[in-house]
DSSP file (Angstrom, degrees, kcal/mol; ACC not computed):
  #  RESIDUE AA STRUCTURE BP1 BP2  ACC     N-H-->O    O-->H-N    N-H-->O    O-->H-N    TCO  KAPPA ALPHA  PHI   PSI    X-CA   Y-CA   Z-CA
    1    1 A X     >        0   0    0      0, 0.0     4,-1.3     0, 0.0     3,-0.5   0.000 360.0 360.0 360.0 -51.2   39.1   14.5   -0.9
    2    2 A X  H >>  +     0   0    0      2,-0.2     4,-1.2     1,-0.2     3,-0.6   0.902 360.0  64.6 -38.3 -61.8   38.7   10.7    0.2
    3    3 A X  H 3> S+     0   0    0      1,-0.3     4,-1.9     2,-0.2    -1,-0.2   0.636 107.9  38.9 -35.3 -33.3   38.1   11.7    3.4
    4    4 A X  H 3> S+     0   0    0     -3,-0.5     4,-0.9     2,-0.2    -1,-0.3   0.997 110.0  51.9 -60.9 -69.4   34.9   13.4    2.3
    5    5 A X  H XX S+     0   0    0     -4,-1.3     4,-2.5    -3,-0.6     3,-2.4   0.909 111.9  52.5 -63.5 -66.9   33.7   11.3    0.0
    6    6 A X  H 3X S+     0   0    0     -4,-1.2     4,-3.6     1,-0.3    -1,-0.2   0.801 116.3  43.6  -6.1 -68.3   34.3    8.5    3.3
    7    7 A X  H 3X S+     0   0    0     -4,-1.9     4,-1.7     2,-0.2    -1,-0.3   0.684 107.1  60.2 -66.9 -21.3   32.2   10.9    5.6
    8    8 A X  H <X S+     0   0    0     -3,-2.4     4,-1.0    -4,-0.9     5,-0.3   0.976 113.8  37.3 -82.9 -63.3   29.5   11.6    2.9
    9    9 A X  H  X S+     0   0    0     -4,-2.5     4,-0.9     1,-0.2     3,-0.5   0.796 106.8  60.9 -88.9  -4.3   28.8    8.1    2.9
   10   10 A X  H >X S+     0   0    0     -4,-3.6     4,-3.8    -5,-0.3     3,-3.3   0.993 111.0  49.8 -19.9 -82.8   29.2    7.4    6.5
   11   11 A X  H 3X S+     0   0    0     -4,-1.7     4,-0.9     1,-0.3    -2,-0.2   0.651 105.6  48.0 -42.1 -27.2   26.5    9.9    6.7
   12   12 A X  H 3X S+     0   0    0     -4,-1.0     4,-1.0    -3,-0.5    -1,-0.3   0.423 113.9  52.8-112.7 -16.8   24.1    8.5    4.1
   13   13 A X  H <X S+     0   0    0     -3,-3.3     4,-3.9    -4,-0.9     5,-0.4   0.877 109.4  51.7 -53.9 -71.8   24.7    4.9    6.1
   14   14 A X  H  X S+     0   0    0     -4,-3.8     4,-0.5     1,-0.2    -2,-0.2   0.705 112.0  43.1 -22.8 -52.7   23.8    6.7    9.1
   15   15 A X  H  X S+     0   0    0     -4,-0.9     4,-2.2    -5,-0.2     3,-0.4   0.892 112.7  54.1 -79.2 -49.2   20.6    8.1    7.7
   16   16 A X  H  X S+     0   0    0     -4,-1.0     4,-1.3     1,-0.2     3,-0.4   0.974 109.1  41.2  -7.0-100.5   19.7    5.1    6.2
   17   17 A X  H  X S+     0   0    0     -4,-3.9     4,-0.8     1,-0.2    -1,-0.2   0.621 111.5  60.3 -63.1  -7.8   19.8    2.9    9.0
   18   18 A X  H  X S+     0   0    0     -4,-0.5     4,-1.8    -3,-0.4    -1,-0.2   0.659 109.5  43.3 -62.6 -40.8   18.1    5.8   11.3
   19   19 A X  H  X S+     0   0    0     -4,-2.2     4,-2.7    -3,-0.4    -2,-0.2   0.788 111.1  54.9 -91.7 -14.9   15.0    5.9    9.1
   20   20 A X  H  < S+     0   0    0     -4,-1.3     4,-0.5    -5,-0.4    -1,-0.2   0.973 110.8  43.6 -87.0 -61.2   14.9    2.1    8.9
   21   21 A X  H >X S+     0   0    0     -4,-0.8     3,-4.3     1,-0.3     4,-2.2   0.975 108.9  60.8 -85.5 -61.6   14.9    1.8   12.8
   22   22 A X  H 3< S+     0   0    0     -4,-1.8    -1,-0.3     1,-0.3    -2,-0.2   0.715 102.6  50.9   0.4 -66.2   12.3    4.6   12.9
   23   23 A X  T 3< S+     0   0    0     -4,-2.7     4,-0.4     1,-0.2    -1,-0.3   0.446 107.9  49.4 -66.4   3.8   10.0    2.3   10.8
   24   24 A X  T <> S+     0   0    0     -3,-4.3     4,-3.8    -4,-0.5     5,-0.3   0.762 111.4  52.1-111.7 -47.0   10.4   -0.6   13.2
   25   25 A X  T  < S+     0   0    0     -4,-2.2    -3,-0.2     1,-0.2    -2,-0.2   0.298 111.9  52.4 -87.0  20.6    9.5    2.0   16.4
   26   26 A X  T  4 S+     0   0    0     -5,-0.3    -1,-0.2     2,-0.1    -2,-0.2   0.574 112.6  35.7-116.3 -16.4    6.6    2.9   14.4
   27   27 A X  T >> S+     0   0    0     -4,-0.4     4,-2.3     2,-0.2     3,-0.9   0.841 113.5  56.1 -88.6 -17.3    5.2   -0.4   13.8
   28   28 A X  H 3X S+     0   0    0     -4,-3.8     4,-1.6     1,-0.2    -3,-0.2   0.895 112.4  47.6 -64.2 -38.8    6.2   -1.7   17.4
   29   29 A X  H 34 S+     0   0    0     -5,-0.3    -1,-0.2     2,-0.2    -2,-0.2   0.505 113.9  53.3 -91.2   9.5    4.0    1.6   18.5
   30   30 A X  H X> S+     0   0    0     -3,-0.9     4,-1.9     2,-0.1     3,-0.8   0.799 114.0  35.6 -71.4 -73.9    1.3    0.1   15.8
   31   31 A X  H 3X S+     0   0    0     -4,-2.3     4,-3.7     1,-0.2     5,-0.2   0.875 110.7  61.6 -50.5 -52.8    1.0   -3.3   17.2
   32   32 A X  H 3<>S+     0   0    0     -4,-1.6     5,-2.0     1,-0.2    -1,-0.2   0.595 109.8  40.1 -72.5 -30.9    1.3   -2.3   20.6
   33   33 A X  H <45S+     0   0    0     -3,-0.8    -1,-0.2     3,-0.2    -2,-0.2   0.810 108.8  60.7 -81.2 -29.9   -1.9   -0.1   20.4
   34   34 A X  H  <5S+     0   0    0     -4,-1.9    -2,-0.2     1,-0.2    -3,-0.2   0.877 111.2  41.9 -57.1 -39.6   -3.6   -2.9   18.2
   35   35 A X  T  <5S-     0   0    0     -4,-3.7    -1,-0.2     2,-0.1    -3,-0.2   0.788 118.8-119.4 -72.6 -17.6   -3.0   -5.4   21.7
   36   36 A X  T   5 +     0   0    0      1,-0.4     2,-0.3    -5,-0.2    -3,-0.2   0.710  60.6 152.3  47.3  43.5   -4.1   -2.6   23.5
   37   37 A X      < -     0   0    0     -5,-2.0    -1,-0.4     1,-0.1    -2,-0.1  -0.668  53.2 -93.6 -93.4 170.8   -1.0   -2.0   25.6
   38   38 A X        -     0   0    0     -2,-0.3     2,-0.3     1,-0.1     3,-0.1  -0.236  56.4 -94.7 -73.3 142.4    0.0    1.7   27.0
   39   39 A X        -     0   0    0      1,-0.2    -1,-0.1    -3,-0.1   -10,-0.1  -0.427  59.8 -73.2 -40.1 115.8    2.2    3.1   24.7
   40   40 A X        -     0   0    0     -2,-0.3     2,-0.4     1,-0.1    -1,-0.2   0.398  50.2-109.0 -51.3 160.1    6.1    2.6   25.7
   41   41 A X    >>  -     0   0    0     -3,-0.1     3,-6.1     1,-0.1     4,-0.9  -0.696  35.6-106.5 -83.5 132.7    7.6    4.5   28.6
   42   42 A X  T 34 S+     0   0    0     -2,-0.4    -1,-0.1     1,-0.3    -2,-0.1   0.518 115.3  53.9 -29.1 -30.1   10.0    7.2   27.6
   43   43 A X  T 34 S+     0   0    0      1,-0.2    -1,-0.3     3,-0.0    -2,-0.1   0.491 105.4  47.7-102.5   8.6   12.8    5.5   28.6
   44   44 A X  T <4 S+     0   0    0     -3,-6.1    -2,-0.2     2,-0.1    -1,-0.2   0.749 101.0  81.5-110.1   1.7   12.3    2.5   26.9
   45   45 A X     <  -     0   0    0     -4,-0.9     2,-0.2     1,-0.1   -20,-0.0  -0.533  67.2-139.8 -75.9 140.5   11.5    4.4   23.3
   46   46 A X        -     0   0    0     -2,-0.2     2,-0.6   -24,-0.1    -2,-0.1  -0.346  47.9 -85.3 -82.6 171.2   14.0    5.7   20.8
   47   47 A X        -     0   0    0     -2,-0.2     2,-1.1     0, 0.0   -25,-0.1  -0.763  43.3-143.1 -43.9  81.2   12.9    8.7   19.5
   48   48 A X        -     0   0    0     -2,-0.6     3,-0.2   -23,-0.1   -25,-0.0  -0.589   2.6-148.6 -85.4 111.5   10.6    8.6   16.5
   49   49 A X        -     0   0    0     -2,-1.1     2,-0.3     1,-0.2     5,-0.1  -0.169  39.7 -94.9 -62.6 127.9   10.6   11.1   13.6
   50   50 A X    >>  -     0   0    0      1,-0.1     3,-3.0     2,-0.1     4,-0.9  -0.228  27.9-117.3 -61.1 132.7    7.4   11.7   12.1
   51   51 A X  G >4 S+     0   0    0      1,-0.3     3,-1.4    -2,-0.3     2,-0.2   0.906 111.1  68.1 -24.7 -50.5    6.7    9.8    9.3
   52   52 A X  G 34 S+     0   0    0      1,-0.2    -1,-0.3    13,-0.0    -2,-0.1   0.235  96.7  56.9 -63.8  27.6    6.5   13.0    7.3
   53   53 A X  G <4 S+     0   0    0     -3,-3.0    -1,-0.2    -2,-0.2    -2,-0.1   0.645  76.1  98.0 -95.1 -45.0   10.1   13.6    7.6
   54   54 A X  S << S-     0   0    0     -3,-1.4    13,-0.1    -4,-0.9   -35,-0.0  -0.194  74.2 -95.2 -77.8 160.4   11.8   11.0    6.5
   55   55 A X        -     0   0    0     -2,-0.1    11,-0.8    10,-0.1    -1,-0.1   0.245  30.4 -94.8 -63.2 178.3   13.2   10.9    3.3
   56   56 A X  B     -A   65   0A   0      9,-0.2     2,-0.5    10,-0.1     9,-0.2  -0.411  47.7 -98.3 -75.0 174.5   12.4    9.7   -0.3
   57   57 A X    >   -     0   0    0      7,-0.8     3,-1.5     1,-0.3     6,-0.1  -0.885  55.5 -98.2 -75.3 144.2   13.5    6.7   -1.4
   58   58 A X  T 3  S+     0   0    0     -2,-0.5     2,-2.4     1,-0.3    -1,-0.3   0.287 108.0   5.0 -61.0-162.9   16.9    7.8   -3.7
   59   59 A X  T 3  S+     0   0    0     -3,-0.1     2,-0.4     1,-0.1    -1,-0.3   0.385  96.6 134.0  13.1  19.2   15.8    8.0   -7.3
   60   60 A X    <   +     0   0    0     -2,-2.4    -1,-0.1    -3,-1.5     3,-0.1  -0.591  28.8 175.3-104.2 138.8   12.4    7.4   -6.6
   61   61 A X  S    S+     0   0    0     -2,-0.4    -1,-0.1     1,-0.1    -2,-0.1   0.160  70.5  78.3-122.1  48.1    9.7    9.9   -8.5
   62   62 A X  S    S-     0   0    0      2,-0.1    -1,-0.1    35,-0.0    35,-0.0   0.722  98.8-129.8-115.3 -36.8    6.5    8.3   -7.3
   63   63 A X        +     0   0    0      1,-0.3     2,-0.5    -6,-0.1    -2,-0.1   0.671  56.9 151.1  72.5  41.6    7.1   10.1   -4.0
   64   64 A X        -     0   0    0     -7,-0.1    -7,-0.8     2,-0.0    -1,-0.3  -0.836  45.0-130.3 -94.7 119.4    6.5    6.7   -2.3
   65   65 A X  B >   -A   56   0A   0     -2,-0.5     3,-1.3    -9,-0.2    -9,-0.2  -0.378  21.5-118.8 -49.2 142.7    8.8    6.8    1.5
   66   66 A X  T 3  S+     0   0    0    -11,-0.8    -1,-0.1     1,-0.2    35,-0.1   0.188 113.1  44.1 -87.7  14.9   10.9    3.8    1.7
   67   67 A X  T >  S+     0   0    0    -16,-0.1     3,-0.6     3,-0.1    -1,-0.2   0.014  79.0 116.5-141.6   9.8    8.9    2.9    5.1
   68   68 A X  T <  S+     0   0    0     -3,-1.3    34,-0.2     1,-0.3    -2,-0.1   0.678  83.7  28.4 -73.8  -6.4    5.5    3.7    3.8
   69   69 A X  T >  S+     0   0    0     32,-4.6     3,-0.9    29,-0.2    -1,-0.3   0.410  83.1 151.1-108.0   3.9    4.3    0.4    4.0
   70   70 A X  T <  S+     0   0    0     -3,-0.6    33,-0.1    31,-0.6    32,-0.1  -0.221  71.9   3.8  12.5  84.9    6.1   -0.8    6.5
   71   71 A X  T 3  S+     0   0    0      1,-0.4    -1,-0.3    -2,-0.1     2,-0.3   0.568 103.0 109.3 142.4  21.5    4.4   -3.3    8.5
   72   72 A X    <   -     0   0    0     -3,-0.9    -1,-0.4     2,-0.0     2,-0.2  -0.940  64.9-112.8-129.1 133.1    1.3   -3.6    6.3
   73   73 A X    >>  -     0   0    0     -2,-0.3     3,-1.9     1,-0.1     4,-0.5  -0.636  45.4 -89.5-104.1-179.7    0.1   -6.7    3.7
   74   74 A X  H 3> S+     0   0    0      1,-0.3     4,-1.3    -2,-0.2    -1,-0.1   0.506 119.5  51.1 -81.7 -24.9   -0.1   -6.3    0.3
   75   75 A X  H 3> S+     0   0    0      2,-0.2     4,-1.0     1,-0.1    -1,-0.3   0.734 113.4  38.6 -63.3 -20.5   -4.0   -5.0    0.4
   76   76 A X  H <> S+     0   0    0     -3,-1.9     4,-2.4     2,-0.2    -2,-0.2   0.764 116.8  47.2-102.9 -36.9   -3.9   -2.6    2.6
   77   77 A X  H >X S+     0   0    0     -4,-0.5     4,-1.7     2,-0.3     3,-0.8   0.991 109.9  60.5 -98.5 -62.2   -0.6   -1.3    1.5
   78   78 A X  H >< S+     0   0    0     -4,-1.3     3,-0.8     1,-0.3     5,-0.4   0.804 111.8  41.7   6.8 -97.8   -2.3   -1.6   -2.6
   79   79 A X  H >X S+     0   0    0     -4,-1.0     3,-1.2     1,-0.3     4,-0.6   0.613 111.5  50.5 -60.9 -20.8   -5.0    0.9   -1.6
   80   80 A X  H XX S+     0   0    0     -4,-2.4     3,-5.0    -3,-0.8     4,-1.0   0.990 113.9  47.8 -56.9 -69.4   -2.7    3.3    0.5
   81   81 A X  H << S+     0   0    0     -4,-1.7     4,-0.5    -3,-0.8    -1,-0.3   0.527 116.5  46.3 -65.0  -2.9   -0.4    3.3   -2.8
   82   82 A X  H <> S+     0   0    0     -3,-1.2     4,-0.9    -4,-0.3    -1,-0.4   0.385 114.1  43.1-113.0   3.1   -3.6    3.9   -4.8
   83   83 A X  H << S+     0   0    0     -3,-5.0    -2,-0.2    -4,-0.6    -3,-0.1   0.887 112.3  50.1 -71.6 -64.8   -5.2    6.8   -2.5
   84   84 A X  T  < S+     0   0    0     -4,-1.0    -3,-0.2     1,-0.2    -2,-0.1   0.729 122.3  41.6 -69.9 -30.8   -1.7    8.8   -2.1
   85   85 A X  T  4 S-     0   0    0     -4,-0.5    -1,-0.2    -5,-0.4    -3,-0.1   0.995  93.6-156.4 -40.6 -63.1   -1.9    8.1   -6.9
   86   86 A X     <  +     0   0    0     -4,-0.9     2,-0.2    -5,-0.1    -2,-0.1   0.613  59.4  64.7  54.0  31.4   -5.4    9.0   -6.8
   87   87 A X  S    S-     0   0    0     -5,-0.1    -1,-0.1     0, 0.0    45,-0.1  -0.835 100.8 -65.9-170.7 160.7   -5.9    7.2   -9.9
   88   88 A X        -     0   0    0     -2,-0.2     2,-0.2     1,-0.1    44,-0.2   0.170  46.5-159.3 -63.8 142.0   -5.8    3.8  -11.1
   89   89 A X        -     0   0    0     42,-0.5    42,-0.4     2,-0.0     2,-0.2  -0.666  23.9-113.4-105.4 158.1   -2.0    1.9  -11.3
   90   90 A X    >>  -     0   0    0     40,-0.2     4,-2.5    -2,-0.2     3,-1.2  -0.645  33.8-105.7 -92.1 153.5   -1.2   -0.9  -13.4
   91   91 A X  H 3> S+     0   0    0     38,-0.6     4,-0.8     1,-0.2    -1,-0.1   0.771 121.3  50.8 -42.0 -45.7   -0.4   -4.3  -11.4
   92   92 A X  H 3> S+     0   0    0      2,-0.2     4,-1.2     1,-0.2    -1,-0.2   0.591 109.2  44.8 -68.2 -24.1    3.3   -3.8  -12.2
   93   93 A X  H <> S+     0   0    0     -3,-1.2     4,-0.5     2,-0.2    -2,-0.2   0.692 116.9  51.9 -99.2 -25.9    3.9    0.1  -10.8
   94   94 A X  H  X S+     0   0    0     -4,-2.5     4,-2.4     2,-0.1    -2,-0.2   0.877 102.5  53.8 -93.3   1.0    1.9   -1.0   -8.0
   95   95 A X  H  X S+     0   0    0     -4,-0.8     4,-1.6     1,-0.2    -2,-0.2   0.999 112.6  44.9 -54.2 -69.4    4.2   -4.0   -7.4
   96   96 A X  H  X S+     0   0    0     -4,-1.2     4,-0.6     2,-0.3    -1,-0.2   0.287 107.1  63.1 -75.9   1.6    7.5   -1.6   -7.3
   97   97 A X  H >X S+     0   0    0     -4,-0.5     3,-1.1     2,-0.1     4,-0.7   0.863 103.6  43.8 -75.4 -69.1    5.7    0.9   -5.1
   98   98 A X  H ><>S+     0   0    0     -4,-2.4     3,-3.4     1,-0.3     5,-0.8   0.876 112.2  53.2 -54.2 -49.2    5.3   -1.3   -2.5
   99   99 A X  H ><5S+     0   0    0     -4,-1.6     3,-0.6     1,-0.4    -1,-0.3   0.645 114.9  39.4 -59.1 -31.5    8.7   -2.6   -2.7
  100  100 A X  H <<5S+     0   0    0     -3,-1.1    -1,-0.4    -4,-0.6    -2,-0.2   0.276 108.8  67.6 -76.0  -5.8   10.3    0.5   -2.6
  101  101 A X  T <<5S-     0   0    0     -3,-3.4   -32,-4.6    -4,-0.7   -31,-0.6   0.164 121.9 -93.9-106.3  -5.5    7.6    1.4    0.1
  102  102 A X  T < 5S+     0   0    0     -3,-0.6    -3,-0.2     1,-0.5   -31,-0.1   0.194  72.2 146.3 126.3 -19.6    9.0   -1.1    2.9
  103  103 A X      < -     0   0    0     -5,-0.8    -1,-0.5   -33,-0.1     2,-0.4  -0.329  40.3-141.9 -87.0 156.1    6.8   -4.4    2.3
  104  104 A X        +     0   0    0      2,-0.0     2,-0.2     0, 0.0    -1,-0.1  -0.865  30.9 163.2-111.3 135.3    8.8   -7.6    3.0
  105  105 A X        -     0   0    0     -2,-0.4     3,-0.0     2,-0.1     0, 0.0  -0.681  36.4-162.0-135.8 178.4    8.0  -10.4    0.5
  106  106 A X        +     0   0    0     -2,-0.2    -2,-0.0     4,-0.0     3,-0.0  -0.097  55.3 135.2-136.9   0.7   10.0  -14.2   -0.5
  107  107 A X        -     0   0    0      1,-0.1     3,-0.2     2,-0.1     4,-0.1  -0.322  50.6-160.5 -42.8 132.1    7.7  -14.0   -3.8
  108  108 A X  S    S+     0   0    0      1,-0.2    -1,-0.1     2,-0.1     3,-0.1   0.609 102.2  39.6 -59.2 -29.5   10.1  -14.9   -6.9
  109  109 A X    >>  +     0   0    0      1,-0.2     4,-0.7     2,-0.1     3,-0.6   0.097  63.1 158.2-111.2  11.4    7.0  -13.1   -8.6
  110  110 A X  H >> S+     0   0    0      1,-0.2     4,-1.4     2,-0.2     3,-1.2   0.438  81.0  66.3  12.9 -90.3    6.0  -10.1   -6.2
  111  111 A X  H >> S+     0   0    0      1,-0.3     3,-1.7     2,-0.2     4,-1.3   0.578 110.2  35.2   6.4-101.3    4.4   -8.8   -9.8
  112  112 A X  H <> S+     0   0    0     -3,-0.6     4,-3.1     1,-0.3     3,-0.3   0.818 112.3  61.4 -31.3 -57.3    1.7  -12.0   -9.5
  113  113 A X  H << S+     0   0    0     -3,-1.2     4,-0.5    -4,-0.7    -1,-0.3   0.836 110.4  37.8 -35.8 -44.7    1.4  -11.8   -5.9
  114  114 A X  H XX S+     0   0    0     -3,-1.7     4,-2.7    -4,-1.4     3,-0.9   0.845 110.5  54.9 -80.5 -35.5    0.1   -8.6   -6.0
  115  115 A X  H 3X S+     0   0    0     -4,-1.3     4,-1.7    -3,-0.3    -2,-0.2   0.908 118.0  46.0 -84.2 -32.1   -2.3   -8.9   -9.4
  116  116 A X  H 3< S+     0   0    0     -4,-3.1    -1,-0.2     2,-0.2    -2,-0.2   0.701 112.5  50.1 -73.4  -3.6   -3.8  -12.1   -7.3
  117  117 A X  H X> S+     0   0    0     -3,-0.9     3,-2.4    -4,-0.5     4,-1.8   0.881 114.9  38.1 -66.9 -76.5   -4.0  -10.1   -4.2
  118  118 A X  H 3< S+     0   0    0     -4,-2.7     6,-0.2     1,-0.3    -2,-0.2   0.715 110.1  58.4 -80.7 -22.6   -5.7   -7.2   -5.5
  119  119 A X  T 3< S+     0   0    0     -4,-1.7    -1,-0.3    -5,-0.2    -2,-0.2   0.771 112.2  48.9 -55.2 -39.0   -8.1   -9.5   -7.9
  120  120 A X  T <4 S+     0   0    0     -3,-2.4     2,-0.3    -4,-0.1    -2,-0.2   0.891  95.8  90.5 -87.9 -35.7   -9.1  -11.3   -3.8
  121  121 A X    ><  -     0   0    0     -4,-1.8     3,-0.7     1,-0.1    -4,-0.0  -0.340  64.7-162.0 -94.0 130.1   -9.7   -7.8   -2.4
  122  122 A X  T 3  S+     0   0    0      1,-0.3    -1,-0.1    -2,-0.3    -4,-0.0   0.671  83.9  72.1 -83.3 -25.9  -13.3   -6.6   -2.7
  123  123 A X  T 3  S+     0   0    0     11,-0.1    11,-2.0    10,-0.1    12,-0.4   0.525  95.3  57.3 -63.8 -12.3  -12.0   -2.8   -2.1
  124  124 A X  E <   -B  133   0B   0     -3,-0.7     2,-0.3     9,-0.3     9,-0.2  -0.634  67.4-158.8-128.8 160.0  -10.4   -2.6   -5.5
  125  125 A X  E     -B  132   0B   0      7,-1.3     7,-1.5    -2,-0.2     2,-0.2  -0.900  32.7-105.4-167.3 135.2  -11.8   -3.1   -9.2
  126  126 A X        -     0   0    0     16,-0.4     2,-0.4     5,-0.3     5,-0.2  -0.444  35.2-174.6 -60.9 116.2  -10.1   -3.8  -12.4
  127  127 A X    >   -     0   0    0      3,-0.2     3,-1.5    -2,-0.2    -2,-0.1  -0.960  59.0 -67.6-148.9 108.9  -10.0   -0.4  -14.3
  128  128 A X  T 3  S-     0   0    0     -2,-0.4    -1,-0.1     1,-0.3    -2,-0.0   0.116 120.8  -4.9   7.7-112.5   -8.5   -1.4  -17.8
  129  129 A X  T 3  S+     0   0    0     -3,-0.1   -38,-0.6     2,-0.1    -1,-0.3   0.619 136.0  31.6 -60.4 -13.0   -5.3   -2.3  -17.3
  130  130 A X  S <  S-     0   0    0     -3,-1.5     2,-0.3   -40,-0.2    -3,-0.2   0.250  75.6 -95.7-111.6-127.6   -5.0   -1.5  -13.7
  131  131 A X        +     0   0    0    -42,-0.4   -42,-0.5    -5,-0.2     2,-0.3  -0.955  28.9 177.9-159.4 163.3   -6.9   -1.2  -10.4
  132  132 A X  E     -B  125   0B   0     -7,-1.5    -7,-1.3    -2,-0.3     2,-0.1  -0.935  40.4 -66.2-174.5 164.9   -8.5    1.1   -8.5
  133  133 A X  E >   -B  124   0B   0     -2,-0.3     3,-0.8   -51,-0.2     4,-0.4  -0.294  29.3-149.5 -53.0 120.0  -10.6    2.0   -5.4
  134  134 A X  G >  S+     0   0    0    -11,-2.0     3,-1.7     1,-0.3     6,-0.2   0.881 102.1  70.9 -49.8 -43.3  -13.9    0.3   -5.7
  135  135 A X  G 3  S+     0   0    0    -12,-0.4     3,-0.3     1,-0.3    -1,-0.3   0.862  93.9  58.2 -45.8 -44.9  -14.8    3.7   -3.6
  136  136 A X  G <  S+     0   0    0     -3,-0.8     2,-0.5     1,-0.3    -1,-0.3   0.802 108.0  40.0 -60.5 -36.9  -14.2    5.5   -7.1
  137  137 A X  S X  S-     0   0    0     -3,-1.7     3,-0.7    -4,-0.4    -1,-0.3  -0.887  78.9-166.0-141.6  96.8  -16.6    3.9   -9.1
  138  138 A X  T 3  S+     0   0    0     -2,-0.5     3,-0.1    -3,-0.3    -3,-0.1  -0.419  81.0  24.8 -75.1 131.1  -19.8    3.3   -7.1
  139  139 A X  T 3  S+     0   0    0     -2,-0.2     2,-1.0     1,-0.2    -1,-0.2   0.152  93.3 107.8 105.2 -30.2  -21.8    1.2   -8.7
  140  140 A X    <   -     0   0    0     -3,-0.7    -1,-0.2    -6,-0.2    -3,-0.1  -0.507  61.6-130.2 -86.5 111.0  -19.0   -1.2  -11.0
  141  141 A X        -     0   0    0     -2,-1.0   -15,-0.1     1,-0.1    -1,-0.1  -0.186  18.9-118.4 -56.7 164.0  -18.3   -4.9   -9.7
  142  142 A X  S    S+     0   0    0    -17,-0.1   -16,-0.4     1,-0.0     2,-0.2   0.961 100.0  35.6 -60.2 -48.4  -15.3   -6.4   -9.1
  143  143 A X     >  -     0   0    0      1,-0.1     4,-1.7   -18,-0.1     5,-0.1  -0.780  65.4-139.7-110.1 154.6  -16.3   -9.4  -12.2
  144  144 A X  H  > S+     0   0    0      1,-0.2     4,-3.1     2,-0.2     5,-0.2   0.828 107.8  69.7 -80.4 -14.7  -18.0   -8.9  -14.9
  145  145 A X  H  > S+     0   0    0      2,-0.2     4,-1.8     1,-0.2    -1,-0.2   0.933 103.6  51.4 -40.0 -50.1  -19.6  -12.2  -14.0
  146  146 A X  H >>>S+     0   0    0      1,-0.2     4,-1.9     2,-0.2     3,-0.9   0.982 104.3  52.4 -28.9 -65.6  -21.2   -9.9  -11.1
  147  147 A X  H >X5S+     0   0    0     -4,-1.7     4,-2.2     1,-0.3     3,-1.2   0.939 107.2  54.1 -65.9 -31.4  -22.4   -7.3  -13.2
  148  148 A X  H 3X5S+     0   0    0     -4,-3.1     4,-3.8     1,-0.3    -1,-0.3   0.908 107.7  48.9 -65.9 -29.3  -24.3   -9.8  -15.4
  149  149 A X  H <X5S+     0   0    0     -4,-1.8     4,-1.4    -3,-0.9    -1,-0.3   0.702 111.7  47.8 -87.4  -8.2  -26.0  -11.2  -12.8
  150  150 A X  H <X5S+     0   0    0     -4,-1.9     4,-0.9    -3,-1.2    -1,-0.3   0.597 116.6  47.7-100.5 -33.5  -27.0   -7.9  -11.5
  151  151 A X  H  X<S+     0   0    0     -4,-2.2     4,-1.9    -5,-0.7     3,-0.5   0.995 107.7  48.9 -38.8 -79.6  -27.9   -7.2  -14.9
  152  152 A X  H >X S+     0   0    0     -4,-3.8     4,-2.5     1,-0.2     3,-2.0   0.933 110.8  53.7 -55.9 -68.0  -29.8  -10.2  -15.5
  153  153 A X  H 3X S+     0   0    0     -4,-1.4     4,-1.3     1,-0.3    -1,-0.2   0.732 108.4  51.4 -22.5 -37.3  -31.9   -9.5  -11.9
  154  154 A X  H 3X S+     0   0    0     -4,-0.9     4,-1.6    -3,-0.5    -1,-0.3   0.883 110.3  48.3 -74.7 -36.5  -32.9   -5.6  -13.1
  155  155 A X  H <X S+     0   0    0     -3,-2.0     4,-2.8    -4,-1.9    -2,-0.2   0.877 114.1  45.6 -94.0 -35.4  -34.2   -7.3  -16.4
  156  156 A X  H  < S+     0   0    0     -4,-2.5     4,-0.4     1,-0.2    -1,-0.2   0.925 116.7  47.9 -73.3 -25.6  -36.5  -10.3  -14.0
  157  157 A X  H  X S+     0   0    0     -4,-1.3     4,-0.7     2,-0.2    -1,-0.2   0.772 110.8  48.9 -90.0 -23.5  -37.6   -7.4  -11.9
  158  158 A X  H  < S+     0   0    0     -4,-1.6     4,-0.4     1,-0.2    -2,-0.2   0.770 112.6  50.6 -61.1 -40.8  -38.5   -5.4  -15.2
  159  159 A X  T  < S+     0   0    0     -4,-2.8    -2,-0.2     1,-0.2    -1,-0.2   0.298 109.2  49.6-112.2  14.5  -40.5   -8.5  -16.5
  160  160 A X  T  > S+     0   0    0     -4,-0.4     4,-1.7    -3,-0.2    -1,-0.2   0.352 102.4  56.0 -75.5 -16.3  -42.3   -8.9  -13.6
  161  161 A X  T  < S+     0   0    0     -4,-0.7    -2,-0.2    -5,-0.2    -3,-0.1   0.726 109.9  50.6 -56.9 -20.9  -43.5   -5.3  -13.1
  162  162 A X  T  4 S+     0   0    0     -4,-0.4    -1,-0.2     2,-0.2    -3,-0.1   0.450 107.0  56.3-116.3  -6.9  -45.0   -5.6  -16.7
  163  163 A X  T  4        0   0    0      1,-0.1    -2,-0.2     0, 0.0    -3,-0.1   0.938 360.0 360.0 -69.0 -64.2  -46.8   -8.9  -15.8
  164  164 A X     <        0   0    0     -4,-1.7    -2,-0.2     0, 0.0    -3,-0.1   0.600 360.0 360.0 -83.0 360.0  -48.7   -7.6  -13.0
């Protein structure tokens, strides 16, 4: 019965560290197109699994990949985790997405990193408590400071239409 148990998690090492190396030969074949060099020659590439293959992360019910952000910073890797929602996340679920989704941080605060991150990124908007794709709501600034001034401009363009 030990023996099993031994092999079971052998196996679950195994997979592990397989999907982990995976993500490394898919951002080295990321980077490598970004410089524009030729793709590696078969015999210096591992094998890579399509992304759609690998597994969940264990307990995870978001159905976020443990390499799905892999190699990506915390804006780009935000709006991916808010497409693959499709609807606005709170600062905190989208903190623990990414983390379980592969991004490497040294924050003490991740949680902060991210709600000042996604407050800098002009793709995203403050949707009560959360965030969301600016793409989703055409027309809403990022501050409300914005929208007043866009306000206040409609109302000077109003009260010069009715002078002349």
């Amino acid at each position: 019965m030990t023996m099993n148990n031994d092999m079971s998690d052998i196996q679950s090492a195994i997979a592990k560290l397989e999907a982990k190396r995976n993500g490394l030969n898919i951002a080295i074949a990321e980077l490598r197109a970004l410089a524009g060099l030729p793709p590696e020659s078969d015999s210096e590439a591992q094998t890579v699994t399509p992304p759609q293959a690998l597994p969940l992360t264990v307990g995870d019910n978001t159905g976020v990949r443990s390499d799905a952000f892999f190699g990506h910073k915390i804006p780009s890797a935000a709006r991916k985790y808010l497409e693959m929602m499709k609807r606005p996340q709170t600062t905190r679920k989208i903190a623990d997405a990414l983390e379980k989704g592969g991004i490497l941080h040294q924050s003490k605060n991740f949680t902060a990193t991210v709600h000042t991150s996604m407050s800098r990124d002009s793709k995203v908007v403050r949707v009560g408590d959360g965030w969301g794709l600016a793409a989703w709501y055409p027309g809403k600034l990022k501050h409300p400071r914005q929208q007043q001034s866009v306000n206040d401009s409609e109302d000077n363009d109003k009260d010069q239409s009715s002078i002349s």
